[in-house]
VEXRORO-695519 format. One line per 5 residues: number of its first residue (from 1); their letters; for each residue x negated, y negated, z of N, C-alpha, C. Coordinates in nm, 2 decimals. Atoms other than C-alpha are relative to their C-alpha. Layout:
NUM> A> X/Y/Z/X/Y/Z/X/Y/Z; ...
***
This chain:
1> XXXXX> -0.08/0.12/0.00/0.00/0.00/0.00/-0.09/-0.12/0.00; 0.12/0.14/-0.01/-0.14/-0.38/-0.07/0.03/-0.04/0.14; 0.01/0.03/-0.12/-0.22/-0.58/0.19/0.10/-0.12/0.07; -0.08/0.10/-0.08/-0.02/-0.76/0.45/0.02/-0.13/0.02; 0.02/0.10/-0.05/0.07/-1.09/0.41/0.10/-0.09/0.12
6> XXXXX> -0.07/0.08/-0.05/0.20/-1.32/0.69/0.02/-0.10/0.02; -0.04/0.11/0.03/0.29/-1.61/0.55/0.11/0.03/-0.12; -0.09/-0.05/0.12/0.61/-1.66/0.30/-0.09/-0.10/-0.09; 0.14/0.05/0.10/0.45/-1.74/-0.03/0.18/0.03/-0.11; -0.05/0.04/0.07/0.70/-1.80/-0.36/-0.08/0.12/-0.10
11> XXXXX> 0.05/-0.07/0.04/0.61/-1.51/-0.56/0.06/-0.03/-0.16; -0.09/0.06/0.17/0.89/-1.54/-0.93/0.11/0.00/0.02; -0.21/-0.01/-0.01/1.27/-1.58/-1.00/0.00/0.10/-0.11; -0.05/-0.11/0.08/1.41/-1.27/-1.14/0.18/-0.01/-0.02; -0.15/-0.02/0.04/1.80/-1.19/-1.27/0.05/0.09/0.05
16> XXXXX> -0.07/-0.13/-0.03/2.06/-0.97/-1.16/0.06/0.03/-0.14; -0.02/-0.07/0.10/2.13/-0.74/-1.44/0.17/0.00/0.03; -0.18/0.01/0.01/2.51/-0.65/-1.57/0.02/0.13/0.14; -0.05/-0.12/-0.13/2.51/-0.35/-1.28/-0.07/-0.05/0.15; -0.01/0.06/-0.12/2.41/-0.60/-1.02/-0.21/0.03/0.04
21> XXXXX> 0.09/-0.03/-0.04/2.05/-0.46/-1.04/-0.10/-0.12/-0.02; 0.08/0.07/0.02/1.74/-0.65/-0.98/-0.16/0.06/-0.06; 0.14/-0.04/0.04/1.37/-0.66/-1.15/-0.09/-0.02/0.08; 0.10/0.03/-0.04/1.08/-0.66/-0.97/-0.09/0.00/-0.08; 0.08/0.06/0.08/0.79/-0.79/-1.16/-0.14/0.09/0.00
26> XXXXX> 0.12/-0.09/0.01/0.54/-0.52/-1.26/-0.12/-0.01/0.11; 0.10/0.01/-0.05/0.26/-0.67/-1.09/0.00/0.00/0.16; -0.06/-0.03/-0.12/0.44/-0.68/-0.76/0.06/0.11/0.07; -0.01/-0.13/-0.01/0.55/-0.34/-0.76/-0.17/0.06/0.02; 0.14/-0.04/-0.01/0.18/-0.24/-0.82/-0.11/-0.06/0.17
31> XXXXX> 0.05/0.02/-0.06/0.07/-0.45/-0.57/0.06/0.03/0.19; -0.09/-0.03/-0.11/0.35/-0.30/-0.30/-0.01/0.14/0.00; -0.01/-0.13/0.02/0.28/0.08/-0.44/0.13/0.00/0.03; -0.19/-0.06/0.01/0.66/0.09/-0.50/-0.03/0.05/-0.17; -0.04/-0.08/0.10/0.76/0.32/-0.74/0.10/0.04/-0.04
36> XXXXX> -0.16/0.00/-0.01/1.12/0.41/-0.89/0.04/0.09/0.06; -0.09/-0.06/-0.12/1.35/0.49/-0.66/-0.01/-0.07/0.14; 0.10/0.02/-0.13/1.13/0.33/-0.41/0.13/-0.06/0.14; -0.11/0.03/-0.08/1.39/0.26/-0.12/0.01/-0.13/0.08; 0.03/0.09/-0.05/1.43/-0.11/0.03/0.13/-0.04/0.13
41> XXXXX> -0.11/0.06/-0.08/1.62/-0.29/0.30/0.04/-0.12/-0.06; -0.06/0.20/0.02/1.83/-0.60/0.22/0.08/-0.04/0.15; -0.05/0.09/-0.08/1.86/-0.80/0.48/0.06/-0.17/-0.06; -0.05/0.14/-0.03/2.04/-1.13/0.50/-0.07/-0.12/0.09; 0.08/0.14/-0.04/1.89/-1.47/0.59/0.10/-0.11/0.05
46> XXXXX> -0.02/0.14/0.04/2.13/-1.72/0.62/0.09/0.01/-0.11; -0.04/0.00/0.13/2.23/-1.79/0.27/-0.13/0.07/-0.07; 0.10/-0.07/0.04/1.91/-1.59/0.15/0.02/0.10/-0.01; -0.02/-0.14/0.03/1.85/-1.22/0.09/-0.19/0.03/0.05; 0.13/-0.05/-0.03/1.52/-1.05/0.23/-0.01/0.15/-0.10
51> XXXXX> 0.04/-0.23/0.03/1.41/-0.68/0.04/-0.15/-0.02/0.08; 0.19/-0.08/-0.07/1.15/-0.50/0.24/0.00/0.14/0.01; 0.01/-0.14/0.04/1.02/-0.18/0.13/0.01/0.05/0.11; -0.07/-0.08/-0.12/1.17/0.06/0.37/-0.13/0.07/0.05; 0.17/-0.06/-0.09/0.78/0.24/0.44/-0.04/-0.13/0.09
56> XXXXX> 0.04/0.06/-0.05/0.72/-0.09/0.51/0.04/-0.07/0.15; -0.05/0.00/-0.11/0.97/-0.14/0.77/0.02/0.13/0.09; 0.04/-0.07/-0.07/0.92/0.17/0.89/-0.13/-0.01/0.09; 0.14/0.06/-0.09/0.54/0.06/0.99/0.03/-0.05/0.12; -0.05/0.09/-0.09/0.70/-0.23/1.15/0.05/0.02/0.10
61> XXXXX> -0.06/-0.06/-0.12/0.92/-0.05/1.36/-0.08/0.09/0.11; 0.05/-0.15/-0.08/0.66/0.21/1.45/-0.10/-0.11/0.09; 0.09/0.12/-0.10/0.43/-0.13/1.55/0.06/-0.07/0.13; -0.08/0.07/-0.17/0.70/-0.27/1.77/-0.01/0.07/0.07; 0.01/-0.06/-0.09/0.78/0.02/1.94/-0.16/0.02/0.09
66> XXXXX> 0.11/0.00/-0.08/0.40/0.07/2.05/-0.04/-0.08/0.03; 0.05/0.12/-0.11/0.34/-0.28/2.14/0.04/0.01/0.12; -0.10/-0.03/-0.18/0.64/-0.21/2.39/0.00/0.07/0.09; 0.03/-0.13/-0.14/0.52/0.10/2.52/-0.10/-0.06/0.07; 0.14/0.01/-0.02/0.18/-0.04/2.54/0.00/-0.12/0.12
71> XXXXX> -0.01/0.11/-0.13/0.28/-0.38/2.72/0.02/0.06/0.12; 0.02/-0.07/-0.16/0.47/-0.14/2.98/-0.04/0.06/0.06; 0.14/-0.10/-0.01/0.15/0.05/3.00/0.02/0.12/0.04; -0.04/-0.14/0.02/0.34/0.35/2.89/-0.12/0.12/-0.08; 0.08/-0.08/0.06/0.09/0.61/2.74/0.13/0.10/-0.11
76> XXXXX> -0.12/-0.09/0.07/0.20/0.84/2.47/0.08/0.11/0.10; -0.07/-0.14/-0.11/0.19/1.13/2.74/0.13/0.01/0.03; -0.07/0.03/-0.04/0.37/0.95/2.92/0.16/0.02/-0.04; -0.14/-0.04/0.10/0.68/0.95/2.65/0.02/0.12/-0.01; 0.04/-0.10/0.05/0.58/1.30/2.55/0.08/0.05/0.14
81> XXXXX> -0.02/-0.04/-0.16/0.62/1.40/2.95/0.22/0.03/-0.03; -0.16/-0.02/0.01/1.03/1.30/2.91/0.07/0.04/-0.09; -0.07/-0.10/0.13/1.10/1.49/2.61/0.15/0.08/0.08; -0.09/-0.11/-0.04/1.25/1.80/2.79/0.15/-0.04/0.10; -0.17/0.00/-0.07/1.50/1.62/3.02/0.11/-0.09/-0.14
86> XXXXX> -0.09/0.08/0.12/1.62/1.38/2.69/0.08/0.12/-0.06; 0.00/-0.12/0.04/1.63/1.71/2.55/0.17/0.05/0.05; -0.11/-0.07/-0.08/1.90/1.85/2.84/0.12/-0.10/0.05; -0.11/0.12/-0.03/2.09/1.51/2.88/0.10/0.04/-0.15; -0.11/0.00/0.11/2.19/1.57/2.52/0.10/0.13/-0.03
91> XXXXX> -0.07/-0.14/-0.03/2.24/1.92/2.51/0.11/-0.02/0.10; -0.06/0.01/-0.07/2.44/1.85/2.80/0.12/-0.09/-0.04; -0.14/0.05/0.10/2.69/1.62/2.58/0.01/0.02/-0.06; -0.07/-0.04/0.11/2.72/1.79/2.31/0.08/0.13/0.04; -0.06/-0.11/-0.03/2.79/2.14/2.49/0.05/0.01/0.12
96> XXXXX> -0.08/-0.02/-0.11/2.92/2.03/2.80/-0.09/0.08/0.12; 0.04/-0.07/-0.10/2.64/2.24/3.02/-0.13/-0.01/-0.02; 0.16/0.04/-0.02/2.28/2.25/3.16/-0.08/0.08/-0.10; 0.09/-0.12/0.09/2.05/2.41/2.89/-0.12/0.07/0.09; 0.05/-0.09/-0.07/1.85/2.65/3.04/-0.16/0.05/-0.10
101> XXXXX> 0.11/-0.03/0.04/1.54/2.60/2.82/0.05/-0.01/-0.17; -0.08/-0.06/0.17/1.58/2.63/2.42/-0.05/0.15/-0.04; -0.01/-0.09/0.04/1.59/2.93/2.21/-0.13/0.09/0.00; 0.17/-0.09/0.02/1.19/2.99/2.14/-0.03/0.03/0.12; 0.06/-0.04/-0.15/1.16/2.98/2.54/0.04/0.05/0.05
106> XXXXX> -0.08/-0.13/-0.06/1.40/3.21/2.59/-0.09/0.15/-0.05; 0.11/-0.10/0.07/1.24/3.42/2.31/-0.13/0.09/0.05; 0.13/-0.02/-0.01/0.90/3.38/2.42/-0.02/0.11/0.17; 0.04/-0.04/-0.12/1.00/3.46/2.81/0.06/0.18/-0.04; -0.07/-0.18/0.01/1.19/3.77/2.71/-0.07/0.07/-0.07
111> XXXX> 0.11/-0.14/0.05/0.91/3.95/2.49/-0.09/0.03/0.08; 0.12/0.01/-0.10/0.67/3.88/2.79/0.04/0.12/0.07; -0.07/-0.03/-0.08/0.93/4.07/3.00/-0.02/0.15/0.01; 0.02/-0.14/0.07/0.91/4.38/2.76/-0.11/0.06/0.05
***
């Protein structure tokens, strides 16, 4: 992917086509590694329109989240650690009861057993 810029910058005016589609300008694709199909978000501004390549907002999201872990000087472990009860909270609303482990660690305790 090209590189990051954070400043807005005036790049070209393009058209919406008769099926509402728009062009992106060869050299800006190339320089975004988008490709067809490439998947974007449209956001809204205001009276404006944002596209942002959806890998690219994925980054973004994955950047926020670990600032926020990081400020509350969460470690990954630390996230990693509360898997298993997230795990039995949901299990526990979708089927109404305490799961008792999942399937591989039933598996695994019952060949041991053998």
């Amino acid at each position: 992917m090209g590189a990051h810029h954070t400043t807005l910058e005036y790049l070209t005016t393009t058209k919406i086509g008769e099926k509402g589609q728009l062009t992106v300008p060869k050299q800006f694709r190339e320089d975004l590694g988008l490709g067809n199909g490439a998947p974007f978000a449209v956001l809204r501004l205001g009276d404006g329109l944002i596209l942002l390549p959806e890998q690219q907002r994925f980054e973004q999201l994955c950047q926020q989240v670990s600032s926020a872990l990081t400020a509350a000087g969460l470690a990954p472990e630390d996230l990693l650690a509360t898997l298993p009860e997230a795990r039995n909270r949901v299990y526990t609303r979708r089927y109404g009861k305490q799961s008792k482990g999942n399937a591989s660690q039933r598996r695994i305790h019952n060949h041991r057993r053998k």
